[in-house]
TIZADO-729568 format. One record per residue (C-alpha): residue in one letter; residue number from 1; z, y, x. Coordinates in pm, whole numbers, always signed. Each point is the difference from the previous one (the first is absolute). Example, Ala and Ser with C-alpha at 12.3 -4.5 7.8 and 13.67 -1.06 7.14 Angstrom:
+---------+-----+--------+--------+--------+
| residuo | num |     c3 |     c2 |     c1 |
+---------+-----+--------+--------+--------+
|       A |   1 |   +780 |   -450 |  +1230 |
|       S |   2 |    -66 |   +344 |   +137 |
+---------+-----+--------+--------+--------+
***
This chain:
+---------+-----+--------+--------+--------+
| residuo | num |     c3 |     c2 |     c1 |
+---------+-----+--------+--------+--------+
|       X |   1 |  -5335 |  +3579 |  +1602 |
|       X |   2 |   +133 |   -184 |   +311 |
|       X |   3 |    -44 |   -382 |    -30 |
|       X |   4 |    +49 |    -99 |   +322 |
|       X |   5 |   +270 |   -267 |   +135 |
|       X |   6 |   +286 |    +31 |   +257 |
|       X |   7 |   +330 |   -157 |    +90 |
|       X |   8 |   +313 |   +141 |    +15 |
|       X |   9 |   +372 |   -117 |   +156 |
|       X |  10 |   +272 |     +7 |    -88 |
|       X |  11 |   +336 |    -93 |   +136 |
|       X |  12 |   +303 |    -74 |   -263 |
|       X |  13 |   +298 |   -251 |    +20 |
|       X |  14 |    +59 |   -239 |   -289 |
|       X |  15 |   +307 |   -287 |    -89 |
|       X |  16 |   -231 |   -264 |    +23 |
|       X |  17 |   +257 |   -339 |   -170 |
|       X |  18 |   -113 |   -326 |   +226 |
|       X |  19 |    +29 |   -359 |   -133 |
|       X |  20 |   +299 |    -26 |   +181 |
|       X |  21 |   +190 |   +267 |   -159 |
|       X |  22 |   -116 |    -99 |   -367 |
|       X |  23 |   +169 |   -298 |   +134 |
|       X |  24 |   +312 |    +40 |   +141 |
|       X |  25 |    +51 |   +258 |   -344 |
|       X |  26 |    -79 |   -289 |   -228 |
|       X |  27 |   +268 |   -198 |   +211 |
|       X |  28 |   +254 |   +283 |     +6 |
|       X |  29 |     +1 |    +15 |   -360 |
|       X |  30 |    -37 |   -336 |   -107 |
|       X |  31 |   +297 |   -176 |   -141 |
|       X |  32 |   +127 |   -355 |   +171 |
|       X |  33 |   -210 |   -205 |   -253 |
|       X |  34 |   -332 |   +268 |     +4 |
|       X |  35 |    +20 |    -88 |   +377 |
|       X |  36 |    +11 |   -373 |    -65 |
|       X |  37 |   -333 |    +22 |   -211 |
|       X |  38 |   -135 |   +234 |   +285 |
|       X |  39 |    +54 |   -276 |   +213 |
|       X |  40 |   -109 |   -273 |   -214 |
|       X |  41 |   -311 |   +229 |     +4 |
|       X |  42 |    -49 |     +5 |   +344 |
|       X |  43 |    +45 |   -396 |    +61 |
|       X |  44 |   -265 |    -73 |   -197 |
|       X |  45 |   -267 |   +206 |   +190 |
|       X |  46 |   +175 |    -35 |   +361 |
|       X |  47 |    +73 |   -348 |   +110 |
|       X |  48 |   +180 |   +110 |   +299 |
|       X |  49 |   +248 |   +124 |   -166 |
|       X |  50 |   +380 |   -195 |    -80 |
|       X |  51 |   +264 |   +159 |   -155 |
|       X |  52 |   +328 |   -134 |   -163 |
|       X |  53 |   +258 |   +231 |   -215 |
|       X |  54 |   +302 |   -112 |    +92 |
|       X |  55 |   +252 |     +5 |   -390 |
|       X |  56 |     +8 |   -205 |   -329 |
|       X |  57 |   +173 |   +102 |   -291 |
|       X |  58 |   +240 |   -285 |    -65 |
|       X |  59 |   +334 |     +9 |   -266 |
|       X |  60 |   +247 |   +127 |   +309 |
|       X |  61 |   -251 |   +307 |   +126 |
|       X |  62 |   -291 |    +44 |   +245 |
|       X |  63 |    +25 |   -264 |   +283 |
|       X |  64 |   -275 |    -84 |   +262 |
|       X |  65 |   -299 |   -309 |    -32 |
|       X |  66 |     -5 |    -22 |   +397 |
|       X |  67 |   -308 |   -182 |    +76 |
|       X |  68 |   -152 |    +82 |   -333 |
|       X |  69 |   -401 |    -56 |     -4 |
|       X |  70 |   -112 |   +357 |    +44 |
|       X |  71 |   -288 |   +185 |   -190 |
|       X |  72 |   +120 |   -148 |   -306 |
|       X |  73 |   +113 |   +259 |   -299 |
|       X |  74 |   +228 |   -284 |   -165 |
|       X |  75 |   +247 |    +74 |   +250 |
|       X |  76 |   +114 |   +242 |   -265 |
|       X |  77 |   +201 |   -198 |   -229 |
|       X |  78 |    -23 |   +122 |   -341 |
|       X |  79 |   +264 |    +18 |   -252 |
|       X |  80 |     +1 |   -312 |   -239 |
|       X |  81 |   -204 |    +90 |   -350 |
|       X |  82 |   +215 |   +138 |   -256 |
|       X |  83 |    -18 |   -146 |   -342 |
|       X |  84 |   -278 |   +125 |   -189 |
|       X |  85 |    +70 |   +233 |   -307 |
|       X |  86 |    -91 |   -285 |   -240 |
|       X |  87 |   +219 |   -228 |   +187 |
|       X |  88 |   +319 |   +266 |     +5 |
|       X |  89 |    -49 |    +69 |   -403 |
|       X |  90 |    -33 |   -394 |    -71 |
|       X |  91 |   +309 |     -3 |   +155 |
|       X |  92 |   +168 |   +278 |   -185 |
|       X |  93 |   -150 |   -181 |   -332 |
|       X |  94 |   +142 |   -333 |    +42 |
|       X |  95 |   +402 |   +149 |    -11 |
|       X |  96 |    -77 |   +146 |   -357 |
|       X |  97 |    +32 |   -195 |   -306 |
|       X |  98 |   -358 |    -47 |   -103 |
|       X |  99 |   -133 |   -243 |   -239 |
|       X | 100 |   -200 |   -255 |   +217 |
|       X | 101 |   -362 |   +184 |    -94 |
|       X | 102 |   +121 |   +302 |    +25 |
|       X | 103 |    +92 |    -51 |   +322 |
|       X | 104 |   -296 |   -184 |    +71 |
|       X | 105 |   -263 |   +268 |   -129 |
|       X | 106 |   +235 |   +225 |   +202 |
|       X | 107 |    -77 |   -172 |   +363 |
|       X | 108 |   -387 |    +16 |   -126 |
|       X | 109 |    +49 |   +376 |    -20 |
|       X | 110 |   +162 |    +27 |   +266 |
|       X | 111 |   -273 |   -131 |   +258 |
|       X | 112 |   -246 |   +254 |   -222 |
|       X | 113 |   +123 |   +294 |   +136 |
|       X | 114 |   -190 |   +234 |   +220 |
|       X | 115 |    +56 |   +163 |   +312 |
|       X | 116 |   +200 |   +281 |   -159 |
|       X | 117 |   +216 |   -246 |   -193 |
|       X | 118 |   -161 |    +57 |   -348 |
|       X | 119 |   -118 |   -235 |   -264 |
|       X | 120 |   -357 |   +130 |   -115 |
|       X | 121 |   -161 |   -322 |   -232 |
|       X | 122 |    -26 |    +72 |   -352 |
|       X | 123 |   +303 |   -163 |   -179 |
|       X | 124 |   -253 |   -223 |   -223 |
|       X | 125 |   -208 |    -76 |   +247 |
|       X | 126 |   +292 |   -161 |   +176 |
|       X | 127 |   +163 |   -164 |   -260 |
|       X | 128 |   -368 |   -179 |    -54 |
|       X | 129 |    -15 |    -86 |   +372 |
|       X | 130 |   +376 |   -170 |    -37 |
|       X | 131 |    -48 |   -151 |   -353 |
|       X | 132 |   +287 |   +186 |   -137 |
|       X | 133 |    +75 |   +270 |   -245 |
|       X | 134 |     -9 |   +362 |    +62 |
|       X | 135 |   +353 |    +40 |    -82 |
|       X | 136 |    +98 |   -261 |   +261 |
|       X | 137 |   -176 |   +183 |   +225 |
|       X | 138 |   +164 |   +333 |    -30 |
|       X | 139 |   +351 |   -169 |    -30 |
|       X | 140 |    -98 |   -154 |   +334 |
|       X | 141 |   -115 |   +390 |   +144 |
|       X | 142 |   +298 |   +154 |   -129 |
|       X | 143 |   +216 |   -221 |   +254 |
|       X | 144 |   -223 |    +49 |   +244 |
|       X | 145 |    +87 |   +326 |    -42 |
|       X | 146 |   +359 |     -5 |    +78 |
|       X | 147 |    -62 |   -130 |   +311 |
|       X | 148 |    +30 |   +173 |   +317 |
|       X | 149 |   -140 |   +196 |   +102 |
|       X | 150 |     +0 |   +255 |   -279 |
|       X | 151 |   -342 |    +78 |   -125 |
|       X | 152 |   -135 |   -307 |    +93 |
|       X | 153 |   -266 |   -168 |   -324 |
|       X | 154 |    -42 |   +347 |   -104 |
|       X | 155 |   -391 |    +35 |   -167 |
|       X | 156 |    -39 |   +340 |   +151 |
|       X | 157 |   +185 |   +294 |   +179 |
|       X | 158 |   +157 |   +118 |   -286 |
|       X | 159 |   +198 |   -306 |   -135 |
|       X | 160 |    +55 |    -59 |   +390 |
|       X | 161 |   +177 |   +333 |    +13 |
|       X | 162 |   +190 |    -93 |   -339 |
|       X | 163 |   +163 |   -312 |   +144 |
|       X | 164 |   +146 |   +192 |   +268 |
|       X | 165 |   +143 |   +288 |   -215 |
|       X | 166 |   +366 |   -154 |    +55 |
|       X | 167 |    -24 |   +114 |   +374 |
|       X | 168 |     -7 |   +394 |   -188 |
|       X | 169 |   +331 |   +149 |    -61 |
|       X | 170 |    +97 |    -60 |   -319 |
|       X | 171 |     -9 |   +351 |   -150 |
|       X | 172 |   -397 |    +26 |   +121 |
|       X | 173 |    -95 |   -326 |   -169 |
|       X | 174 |    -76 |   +110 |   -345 |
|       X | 175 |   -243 |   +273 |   +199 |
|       X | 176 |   -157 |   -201 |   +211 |
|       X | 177 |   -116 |   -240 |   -267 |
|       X | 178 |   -172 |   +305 |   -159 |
|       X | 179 |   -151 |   +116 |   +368 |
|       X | 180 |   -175 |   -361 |    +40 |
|       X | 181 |   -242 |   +100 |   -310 |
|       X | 182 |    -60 |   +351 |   +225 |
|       X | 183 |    -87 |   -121 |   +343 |
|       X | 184 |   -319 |    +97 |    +12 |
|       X | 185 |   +120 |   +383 |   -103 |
|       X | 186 |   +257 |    -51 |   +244 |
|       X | 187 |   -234 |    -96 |   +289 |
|       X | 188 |   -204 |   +331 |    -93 |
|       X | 189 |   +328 |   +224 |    +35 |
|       X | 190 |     -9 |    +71 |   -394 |
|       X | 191 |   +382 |    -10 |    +45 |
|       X | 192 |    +48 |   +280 |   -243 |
|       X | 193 |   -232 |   -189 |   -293 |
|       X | 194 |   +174 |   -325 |    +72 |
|       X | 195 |   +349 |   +198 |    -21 |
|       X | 196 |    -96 |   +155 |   -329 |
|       X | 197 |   -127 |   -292 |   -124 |
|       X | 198 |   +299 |   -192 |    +72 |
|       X | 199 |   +206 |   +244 |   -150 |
|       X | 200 |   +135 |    +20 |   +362 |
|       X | 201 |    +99 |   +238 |   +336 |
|       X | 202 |   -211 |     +9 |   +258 |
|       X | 203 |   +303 |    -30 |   +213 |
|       X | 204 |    +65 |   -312 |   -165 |
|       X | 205 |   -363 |   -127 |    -37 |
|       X | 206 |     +9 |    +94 |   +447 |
|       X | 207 |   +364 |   -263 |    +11 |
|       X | 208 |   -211 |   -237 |   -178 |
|       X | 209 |   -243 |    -29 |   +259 |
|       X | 210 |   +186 |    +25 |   +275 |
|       X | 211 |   +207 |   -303 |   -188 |
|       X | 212 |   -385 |   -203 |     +6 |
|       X | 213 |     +5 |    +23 |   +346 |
|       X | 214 |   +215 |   -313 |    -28 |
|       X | 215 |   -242 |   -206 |   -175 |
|       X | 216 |   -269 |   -193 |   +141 |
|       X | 217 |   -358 |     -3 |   -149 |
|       X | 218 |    -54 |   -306 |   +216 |
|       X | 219 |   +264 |   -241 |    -26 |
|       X | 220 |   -158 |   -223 |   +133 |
|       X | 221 |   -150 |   +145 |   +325 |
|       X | 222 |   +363 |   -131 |   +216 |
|       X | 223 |   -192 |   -351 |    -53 |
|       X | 224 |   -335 |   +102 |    +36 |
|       X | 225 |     +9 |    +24 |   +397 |
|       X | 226 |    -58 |   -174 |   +334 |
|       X | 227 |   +244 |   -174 |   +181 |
|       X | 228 |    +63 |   +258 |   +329 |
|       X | 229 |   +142 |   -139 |   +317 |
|       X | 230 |   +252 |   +146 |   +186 |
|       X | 231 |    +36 |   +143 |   +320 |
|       X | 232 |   +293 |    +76 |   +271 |
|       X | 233 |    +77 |   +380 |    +46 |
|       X | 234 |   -216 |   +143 |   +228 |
|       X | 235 |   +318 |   +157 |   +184 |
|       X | 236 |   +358 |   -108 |    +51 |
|       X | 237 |   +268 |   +286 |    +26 |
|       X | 238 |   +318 |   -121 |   +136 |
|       X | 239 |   +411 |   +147 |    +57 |
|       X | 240 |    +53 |    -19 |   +368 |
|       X | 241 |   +336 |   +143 |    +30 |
|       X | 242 |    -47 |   +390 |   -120 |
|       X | 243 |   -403 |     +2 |    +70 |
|       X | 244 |   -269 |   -143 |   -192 |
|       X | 245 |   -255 |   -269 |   +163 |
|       X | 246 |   -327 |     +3 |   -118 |
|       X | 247 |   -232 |   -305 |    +74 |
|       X | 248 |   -328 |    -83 |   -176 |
|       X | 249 |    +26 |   -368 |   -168 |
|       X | 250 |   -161 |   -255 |   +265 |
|       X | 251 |    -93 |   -259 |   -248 |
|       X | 252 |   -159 |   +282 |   -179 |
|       X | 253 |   -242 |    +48 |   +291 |
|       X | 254 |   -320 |   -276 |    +44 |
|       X | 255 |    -68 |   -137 |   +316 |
|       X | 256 |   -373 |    -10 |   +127 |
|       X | 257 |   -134 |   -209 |   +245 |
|       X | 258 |   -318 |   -106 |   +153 |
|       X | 259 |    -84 |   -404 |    -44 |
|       X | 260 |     -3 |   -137 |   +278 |
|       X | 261 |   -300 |   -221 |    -24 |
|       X | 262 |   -223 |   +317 |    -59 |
|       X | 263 |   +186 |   +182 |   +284 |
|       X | 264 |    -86 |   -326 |   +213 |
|       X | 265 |   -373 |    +49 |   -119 |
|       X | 266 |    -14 |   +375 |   +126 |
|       X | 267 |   +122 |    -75 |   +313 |
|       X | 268 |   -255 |   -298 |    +42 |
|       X | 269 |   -298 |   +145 |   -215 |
|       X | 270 |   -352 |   +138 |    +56 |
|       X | 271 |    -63 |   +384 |    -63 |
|       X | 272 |   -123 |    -60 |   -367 |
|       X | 273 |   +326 |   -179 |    -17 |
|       X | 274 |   +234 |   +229 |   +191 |
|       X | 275 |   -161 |   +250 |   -198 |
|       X | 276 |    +12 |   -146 |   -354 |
|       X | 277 |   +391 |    -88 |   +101 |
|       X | 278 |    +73 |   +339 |   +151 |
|       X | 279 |    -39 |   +219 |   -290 |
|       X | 280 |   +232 |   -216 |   -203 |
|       X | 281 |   +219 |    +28 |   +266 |
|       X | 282 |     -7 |   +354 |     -3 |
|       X | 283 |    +71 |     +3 |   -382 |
|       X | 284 |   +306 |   -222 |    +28 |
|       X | 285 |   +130 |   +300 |   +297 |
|       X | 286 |    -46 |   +277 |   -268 |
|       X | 287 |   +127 |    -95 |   -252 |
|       X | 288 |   +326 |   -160 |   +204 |
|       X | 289 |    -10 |   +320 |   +101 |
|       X | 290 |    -14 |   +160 |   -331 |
|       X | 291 |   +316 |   -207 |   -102 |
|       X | 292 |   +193 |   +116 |   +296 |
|       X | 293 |    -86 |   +354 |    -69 |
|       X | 294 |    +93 |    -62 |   -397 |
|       X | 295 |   +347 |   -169 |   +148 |
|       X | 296 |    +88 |   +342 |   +233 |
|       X | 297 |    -68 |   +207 |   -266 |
|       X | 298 |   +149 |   -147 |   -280 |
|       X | 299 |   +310 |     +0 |   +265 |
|       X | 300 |     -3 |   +322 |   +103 |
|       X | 301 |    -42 |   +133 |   -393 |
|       X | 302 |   +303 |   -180 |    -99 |
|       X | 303 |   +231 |   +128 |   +335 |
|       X | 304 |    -29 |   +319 |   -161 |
|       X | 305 |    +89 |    -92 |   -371 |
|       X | 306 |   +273 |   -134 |   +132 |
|       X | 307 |   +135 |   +304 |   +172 |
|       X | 308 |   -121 |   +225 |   -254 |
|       X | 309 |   +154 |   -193 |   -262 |
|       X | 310 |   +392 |    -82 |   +164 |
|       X | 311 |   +186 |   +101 |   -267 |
|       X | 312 |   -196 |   -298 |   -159 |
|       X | 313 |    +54 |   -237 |   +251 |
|       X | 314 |   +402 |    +54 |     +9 |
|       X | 315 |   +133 |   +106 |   -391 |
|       X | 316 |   -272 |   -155 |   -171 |
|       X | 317 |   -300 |    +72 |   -276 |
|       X | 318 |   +160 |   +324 |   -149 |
|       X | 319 |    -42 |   +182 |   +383 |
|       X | 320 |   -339 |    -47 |    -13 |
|       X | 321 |   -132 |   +329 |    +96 |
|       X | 322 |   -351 |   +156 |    -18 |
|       X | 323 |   -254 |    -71 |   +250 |
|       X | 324 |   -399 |    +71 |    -26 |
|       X | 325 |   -294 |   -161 |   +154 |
|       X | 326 |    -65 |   +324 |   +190 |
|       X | 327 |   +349 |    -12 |   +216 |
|       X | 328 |    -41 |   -335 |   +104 |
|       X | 329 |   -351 |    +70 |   +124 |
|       X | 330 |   +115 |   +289 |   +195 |
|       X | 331 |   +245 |   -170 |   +198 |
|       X | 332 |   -199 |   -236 |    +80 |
|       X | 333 |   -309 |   +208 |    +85 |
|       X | 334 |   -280 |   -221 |   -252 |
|       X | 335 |   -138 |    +86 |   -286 |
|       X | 336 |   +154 |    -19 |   -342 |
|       X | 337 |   -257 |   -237 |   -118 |
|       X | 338 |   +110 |   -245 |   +287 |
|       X | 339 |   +366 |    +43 |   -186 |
|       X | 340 |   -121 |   -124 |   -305 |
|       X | 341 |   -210 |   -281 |   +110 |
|       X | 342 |   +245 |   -105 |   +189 |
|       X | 343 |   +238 |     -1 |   -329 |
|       X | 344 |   -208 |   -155 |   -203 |
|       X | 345 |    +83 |   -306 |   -197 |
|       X | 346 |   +301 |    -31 |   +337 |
|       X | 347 |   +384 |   -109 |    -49 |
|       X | 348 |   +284 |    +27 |   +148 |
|       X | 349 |   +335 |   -155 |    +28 |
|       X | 350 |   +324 |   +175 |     +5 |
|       X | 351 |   +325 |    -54 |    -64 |
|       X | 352 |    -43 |    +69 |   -375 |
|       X | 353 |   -280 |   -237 |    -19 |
|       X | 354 |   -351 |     +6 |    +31 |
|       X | 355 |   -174 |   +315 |    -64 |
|       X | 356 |   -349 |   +132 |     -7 |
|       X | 357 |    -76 |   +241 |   +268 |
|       X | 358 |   -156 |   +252 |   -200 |
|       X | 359 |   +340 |     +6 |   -184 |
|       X | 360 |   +165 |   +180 |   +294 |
|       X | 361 |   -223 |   +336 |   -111 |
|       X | 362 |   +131 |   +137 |   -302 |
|       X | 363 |    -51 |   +346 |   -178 |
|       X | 364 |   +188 |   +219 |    +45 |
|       X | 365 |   +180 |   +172 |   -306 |
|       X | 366 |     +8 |   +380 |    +19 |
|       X | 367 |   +328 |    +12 |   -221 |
|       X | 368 |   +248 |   -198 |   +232 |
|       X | 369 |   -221 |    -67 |   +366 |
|       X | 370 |    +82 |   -371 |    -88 |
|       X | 371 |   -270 |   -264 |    -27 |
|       X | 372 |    -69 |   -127 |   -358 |
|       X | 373 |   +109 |   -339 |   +132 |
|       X | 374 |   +370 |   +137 |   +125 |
|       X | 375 |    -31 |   +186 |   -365 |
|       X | 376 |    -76 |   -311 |   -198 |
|       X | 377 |   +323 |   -149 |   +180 |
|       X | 378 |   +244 |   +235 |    -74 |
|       X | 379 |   -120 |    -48 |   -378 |
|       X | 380 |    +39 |   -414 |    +71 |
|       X | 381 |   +381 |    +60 |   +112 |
|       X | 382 |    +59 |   +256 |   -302 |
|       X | 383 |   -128 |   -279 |   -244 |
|       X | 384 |   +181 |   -294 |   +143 |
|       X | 385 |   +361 |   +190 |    +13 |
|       X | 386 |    -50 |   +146 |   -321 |
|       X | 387 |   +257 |   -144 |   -310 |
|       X | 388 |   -208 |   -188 |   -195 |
|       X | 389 |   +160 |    +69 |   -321 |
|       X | 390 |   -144 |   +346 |    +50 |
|       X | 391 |   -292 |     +1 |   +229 |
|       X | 392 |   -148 |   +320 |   +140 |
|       X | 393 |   -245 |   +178 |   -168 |
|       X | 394 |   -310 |   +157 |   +209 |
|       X | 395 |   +150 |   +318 |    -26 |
|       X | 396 |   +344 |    -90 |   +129 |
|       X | 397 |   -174 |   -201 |   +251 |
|       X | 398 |   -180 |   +330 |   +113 |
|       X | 399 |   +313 |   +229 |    -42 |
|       X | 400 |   +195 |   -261 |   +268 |
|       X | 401 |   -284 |    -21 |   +247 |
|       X | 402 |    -22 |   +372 |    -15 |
|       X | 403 |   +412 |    -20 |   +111 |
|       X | 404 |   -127 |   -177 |   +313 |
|       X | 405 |   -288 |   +271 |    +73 |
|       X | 406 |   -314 |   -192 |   -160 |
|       X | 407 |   -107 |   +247 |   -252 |
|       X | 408 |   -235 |   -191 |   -285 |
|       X | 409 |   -105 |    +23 |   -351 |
|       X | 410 |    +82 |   -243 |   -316 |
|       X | 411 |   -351 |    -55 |    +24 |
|       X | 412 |    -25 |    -83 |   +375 |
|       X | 413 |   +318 |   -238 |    -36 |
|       X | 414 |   -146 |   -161 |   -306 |
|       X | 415 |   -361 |    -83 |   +236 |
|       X | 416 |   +200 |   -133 |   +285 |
|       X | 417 |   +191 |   -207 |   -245 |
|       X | 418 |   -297 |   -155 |   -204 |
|       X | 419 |   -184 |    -37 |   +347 |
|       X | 420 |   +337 |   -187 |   +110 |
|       X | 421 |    -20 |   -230 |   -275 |
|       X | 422 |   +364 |   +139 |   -126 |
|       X | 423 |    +60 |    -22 |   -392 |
|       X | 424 |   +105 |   +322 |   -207 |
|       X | 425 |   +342 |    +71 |    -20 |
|       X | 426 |    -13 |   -133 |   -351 |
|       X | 427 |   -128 |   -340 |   +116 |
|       X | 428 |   +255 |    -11 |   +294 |
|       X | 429 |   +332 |    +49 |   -241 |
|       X | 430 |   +179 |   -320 |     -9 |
+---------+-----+--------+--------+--------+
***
């Protein structure tokens, strides 16, 4: 057996991703307020560096701070806190007519609730803890009840899903009371047992659940959340005659500079100083550059929405045509992953309002060529001119789309509905 040693070469070519690219991608896809905490970030470790971003949120829209102090994140100004889910049900309390305790053990139970909105202390245990009566205590939970929003002082998921049962159409009611005592069958796709055992169709027992899509398991989650700032759109897109002017949003852009005190200090500095200096300097370059490079792009992605998407920009929503990430990218010779950083968590504002830009790439159906946003219009304009003594069903909603070429199903026209948020016909009958 040989065991001697030798080298070999070889010669091969590799994508080798640089610190500089892993940083002008994190930029590109970053949203306005990820790129304030990037450079919030950067301030910290790189005293060189002075930044301002140049919009507050006030009550009249997004105007510039000027001379704000810059490398501070609180130049976002966040939405004032919303009332807090004990607060809002206090509220709701105090215009019943409720005995005084009632309505006192009421407020107690109100600021018990968890995140999800329920009320989880044993019944005793609370009336012990208040110095009153059971019974006082379940009066006072049963109007805590009827408060909005529905569910809310349920005990668990089940009597959370019964408060909401007036949101089902009446005719399902009676079934869906049965299917609450089946949910675990129903989340193992027994959908047969549970049909037989509720002396039910499994057509039915399938309308049922579509129905609980309405509910809320969680009705108190809406509270349960941090206040979010806003931002301006990234990119303005503006009439100008019969063209289209895009422009990315200025004040959406942060300005970097180097202090001049440290840029005073390189120029006058030893080498351990100039050196120290000069590779913060170099930092501040790169990722100025990176921002530039984010601002092109972003530009350059939305040019071609906008002249891919025209019927859009002059009739409206319901023109919206298909687009995909790939067509974009080839036009503009760059990868389709660039598209979709460059997408990411972006707006845009049009005239008919302020859209995300991700919005402007919708599926394509294979029934009609339309968009399922241009589809889910033409059912919006149906509804609204419909006679409201006799609304549309889903199937005549389907048979008169199919009269202006968009073939669906019942089915397909019930999904877009319920993912609309439009009510049965039944429910829309005045």
């Amino acid at each position: 057996m040989n065991m001697a040693f030798r080298g070999d070469m070889e010669q091969s070519q590799r994508l080798v991703m640089t610190a500089d690219m892993r940083q002008a991608l994190a930029v590109l896809q970053a949203s306005s307020t990820e790129l304030v905490d990037m450079l919030e970030e950067m301030a910290q470790d790189n005293p060189c560096l002075e930044w301002e971003w140049p919009w507050a949120m006030t009550a009249s829209g997004f105007v510039g701070l000027g001379a704000a102090r810059p490398g501070r994140a609180d130049l976002i100004l966040q939405i004032a806190e919303r009332p807090s889910l004990a607060d809002e049900i206090c509220r709701q309390l105090r215009t019943l007519s409720l005995a005084p305790s009632t309505l006192r053990v009421a407020e107690q139970l109100a600021h018990s609730l968890d995140e999800r909105g329920y009320f989880t202390d044993p019944l005793d245990v609370t009336a012990v803890r208040l110095d009153v009566s059971a019974e006082e205590v379940e009066r006072a939970l049963f109007a805590l009840q009827s408060c909005e929003p529905l569910g809310v002082g349920a005990r668990n998921v089940e009597e959370c899903l019964l408060l909401q049962l007036d949101r089902i159409d009446p005719p399902y009611r009676a079934l869906a009371r049965k299917l609450l005592a089946h949910l675990t069958e129903l989340a193992q796709g027994k959908f047969r047992v549970v049909a037989r055992n509720c002396n039910a169709s499994v057509d039915d027992i399938y309308e049922v659940l579509a129905q609980f899509r309405r509910l809320t398991p969680r009705p108190g989650a809406a509270w349960d959340r941090e206040p979010f700032a806003l931002a301006p759109p990234d990119v303005i897109v503006e009439r100008a005659g019969e063209a289209f002017v895009v422009r990315v949003q200025e004040s959406a852009e942060p300005r970097l500079w180097v202090s001049p005190s440290y840029r005073s200090l390189f120029a006058s500095g030893g080498a351990e100083v100039r050196a120290f200096l000069g590779t913060r300097l170099r930092a501040i370059e790169r990722m100025a550059k990176a921002i530039e490079t984010r601002r092109m792009t972003i530009l350059r992605v939305a040019e071609v929405i906008v002249a891919r998407q025209q019927p859009f920009f002059q009739h409206g929503p319901g023109h919206m045509r298909p687009l995909t990430l790939r067509e974009v990218a080839q036009e503009l010779d760059i990868h389709e992953s660039t598209v979709s950083r460059a997408l990411r968590n972006k707006s845009m504002k049009t005239p008919y309002g302020v859209w995300a830009m991700d919005a402007f790439f919708p599926a394509q159906l294979a029934t009609s060529g339309l968009s399922a946003e241009a589809v889910q219009h033409v059912l919006r304009s149906l509804v609204a001119k419909e006679d409201t003594r006799k609304p549309l069903s889903d199937a005549e909603i389907a048979k008169c789309m199919a009269q202006q070429g968009i073939v669906l199903s019942r089915r397909t026209v019930a999904k877009y509905r319920e993912q609309m948020g439009i009510p049965s016909s039944q429910k829309r009958r005045r």
